[in-house]
N, C-alpha and C positions, 0 to 999 in steps of 0.2 A: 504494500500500500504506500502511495506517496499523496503528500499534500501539495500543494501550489496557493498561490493567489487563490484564484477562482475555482477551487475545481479538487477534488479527494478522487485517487485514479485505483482503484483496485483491482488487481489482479487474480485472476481466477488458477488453480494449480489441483491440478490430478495428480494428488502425491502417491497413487497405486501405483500411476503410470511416471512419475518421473515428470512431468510434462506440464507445461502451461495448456488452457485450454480455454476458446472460443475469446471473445471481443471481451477487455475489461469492464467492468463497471465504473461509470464518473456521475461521479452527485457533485453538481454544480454547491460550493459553500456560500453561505448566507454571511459571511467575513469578509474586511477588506483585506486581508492580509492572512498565510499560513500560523503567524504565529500570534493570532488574536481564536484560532481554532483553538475548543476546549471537546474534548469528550464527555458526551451525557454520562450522569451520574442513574440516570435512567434507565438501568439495563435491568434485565429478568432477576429477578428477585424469587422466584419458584422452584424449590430445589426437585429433583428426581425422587423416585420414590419405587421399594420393590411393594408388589401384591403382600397381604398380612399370610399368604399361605405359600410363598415362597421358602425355600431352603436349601442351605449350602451343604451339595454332596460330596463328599469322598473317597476317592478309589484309586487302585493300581499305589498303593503304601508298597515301599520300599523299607532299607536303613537309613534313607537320605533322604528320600523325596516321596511327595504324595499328586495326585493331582485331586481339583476341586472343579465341580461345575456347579451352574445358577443360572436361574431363567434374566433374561433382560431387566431391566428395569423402566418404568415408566416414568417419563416426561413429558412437559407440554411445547417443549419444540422439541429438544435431541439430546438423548445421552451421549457423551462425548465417546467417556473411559471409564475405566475400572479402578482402585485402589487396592491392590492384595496385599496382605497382611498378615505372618504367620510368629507368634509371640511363644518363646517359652514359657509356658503355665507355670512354671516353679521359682523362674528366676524376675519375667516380666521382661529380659529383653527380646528387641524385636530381632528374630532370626534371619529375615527375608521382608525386604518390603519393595512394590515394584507397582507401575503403573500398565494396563494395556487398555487396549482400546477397544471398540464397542462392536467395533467391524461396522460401524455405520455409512462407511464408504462404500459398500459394495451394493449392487443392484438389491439384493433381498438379503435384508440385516436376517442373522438369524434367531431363533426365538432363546434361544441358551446357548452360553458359552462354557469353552473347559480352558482351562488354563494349568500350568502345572508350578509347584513350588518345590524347587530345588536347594541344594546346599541345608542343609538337614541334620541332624544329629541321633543317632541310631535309639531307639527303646525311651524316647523323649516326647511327654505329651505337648502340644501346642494348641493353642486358641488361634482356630479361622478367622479373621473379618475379609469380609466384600462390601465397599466402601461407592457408588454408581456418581461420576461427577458430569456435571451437563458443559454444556460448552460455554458457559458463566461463570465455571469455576462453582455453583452451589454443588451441594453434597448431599447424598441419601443417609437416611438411617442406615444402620448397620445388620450384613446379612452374619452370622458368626455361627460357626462349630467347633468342636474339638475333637483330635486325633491325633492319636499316638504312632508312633514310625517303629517299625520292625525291629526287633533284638538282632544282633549279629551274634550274640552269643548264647547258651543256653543259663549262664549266669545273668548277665541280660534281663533274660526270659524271665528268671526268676524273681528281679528286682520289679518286674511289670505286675506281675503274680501280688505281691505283697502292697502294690499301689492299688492296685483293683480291690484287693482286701480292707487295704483300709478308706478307699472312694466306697462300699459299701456294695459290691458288684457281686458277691457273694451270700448263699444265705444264711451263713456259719463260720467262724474259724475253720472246721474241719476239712470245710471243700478248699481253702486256701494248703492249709497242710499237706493234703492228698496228693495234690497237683507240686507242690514244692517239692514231696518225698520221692517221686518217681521222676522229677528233672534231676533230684539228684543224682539218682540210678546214669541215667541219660549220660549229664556230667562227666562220672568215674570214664565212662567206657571211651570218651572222647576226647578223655586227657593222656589215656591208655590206646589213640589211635586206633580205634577200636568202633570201623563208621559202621560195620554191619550191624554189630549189638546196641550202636545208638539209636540207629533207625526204629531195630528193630523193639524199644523204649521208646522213643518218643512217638510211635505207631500206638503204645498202649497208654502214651497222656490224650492221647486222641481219641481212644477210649472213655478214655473215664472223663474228658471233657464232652464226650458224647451222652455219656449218663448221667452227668450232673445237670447236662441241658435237659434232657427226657424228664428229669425228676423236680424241675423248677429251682435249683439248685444256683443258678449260675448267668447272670444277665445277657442277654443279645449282645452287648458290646463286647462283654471280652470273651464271651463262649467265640464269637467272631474274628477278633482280632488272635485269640491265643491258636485256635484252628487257623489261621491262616501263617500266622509265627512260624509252627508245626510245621506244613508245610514247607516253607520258606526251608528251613533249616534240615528238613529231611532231603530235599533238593539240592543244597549244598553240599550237603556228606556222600551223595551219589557217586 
């Protein structure tokens, strides 16, 4: 954009394509001169907003990275971008903070985006925010989740085991213990090079994380996260 005497010359830019595009726009100025130009203090005041029945998912948890998706946000001309946001729960610092964009350039915005948050810290819970800014810079309420990143170890494992215990994710001490007593098993055999007889342990926490779910024993969250831990780490030992 340039100013002149008479005349504010704006240039149009397809920044997908790298390219200037079609004739600029000029709005003749109501000033005798450039520098008696003021910008309205009149700009949109209407920040973006998600639906009340929106929410931020989580999938494809690594030791390092997660990705997160979310339906669009609503605004009364344009959501710009996004503000992602992923906070150590324990400590408060921000681990990953990063701006993208709405895709609103493209012919058909689409209705949900996925984004992914890297640089991570293994068997570490974080707090999600998804943040929607319009192209006035106002700002959405806040979309937020929490999730935790894969153990890389099966001590690890076990430290996740005893945060879940004491977040209340269990229906007992005992299911906490059970599930500790047989990583330990796991453990011995893996410090003893020993990846058949791991497996073949961590195959039987998969078990009893199977029973504990059948018997109401053991919450969706980490019956979910610790099955999939399992996984992860009987996949390694292969």
């Amino acid at each position: 954009m340039k100013v002149y005497d008479d005349e504010v010359v704006i240039k149009r830019r397809n920044f997908t394509g790298e390219r200037w595009v079609q004739d600029p726009w000029v709005i003749k100025t109501p000033v005798k001169s450039k520098e008696d130009f003021k910008y309205t203090d009149d700009r949109d005041q209407e920040s973006p907003y998600f639906d009340n029945d929106s929410n931020l998912s989580v999938s494809q948890i690594t030791t390092n990275s997660l990705n997160i998706s979310f339906p669009q946000a609503f605004d009364n001309l344009l959501t710009h971008s996004y503000q992602v946001t992923a906070m150590n729960q324990k400590t408060g610092e921000i681990a990953n903070q990063y701006k993208a964009f709405s895709e609103y350039y493209n012919g058909e915005v689409p209705s949900s985006l996925e984004f992914p948050i890297n640089n991570l810290q293994p068997a570490t819970a974080y707090q999600i925010n998804v943040q929607a800014i319009d192209a006035f810079g106002n700002v959405s309420n806040d979309l937020t989740t929490n999730a935790t990143t894969l153990a890389e170890s099966v001590l690890e494992m076990q430290e996740v085991v005893k945060r879940f215990e004491d977040d209340g994710e269990f229906i007992n001490h005992g299911v906490a213990q059970s599930l500790k007593a047989q990583l330990n098993t796991v453990n011995r055999f893996i410090q003893k090079n020993a990846s058949e007889k791991a497996i073949k342990h961590m195959t039987k926490v998969k078990y009893l994380l199977e029973h504990r779910k059948a018997n109401n024993q053991i919450s969706d969250n980490a019956y979910n996260y610790l099955m999939m831990n399992a996984d992860d780490l009987i996949n390694k030992w292969k």
